[in-house]
C-alpha positions as CSV (number, residue, x, y, z in Angstrom):
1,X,66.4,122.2,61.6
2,X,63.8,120.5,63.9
3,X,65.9,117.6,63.7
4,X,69.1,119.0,65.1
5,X,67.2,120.8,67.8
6,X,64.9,117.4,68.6
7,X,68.8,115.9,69.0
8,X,70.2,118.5,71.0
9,X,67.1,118.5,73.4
10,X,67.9,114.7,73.2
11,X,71.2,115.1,74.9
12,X,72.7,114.3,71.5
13,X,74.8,117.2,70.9
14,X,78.0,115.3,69.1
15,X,75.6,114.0,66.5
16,X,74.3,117.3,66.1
17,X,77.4,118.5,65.6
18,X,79.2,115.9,63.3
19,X,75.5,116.0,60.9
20,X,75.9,119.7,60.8
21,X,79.5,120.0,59.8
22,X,78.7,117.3,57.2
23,X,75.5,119.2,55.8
24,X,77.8,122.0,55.3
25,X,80.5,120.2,53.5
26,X,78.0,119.0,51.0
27,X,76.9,122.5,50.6
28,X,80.0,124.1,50.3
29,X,80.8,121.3,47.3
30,X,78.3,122.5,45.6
31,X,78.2,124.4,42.4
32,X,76.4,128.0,42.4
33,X,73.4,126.3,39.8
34,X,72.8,123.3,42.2
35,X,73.1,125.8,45.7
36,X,70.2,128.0,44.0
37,X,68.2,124.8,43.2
38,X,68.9,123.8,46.9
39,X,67.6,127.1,47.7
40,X,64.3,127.1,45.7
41,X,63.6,123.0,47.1
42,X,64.0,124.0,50.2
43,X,61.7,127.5,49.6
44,X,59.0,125.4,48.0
45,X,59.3,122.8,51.0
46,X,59.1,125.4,53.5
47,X,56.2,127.4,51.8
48,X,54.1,124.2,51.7
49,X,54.9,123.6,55.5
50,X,53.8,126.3,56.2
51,X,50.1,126.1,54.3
52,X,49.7,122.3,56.2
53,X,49.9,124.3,59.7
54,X,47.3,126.6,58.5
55,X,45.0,123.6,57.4
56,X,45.5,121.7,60.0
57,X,45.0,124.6,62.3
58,X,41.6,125.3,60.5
59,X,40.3,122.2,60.2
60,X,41.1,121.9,64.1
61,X,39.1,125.0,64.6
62,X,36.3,123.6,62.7
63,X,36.3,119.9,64.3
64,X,35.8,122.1,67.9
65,X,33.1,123.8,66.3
66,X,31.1,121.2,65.3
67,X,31.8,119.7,68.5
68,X,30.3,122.4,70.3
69,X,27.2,122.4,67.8
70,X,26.3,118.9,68.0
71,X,26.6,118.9,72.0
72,X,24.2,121.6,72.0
73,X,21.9,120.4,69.4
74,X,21.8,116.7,71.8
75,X,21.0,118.7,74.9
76,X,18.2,120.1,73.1
């Protein structure tokens, strides 16, 4: 998905376009079984996405933190 849109943005929109049609050509080839194990990959990719943004977005928080507590413990 970020892909397509990184393309688009890109000025790339026929590539977009062609990739897209082909995804859904492989999709639509596929049999129910395989379509549902698509399904759960792509659930399970997106749920662990989604817990690496709120890492990184804590350990961010933290390293500005300690930033903060170190530059006050040096003016000390």
């Amino acid at each position: 998905m970020q892909s397509a849109c990184s393309m688009r943005l890109a000025g790339m929109e026929d590539t977009t376009e062609l990739l897209e049609k082909k995804q859904a050509s492989e999709i639509s080839k596929m049999s129910l079984e395989e379509a549902l194990t698509l399904a759960r990959a792509f659930s399970h990719y997106l749920n662990l996405m989604g817990i690496a943004e709120v890492h990184h977005r804590v350990v961010s928080v933290r390293i500005k933190e300690l930033a903060v507590l170190y530059q006050s413990l040096n003016l000390q």
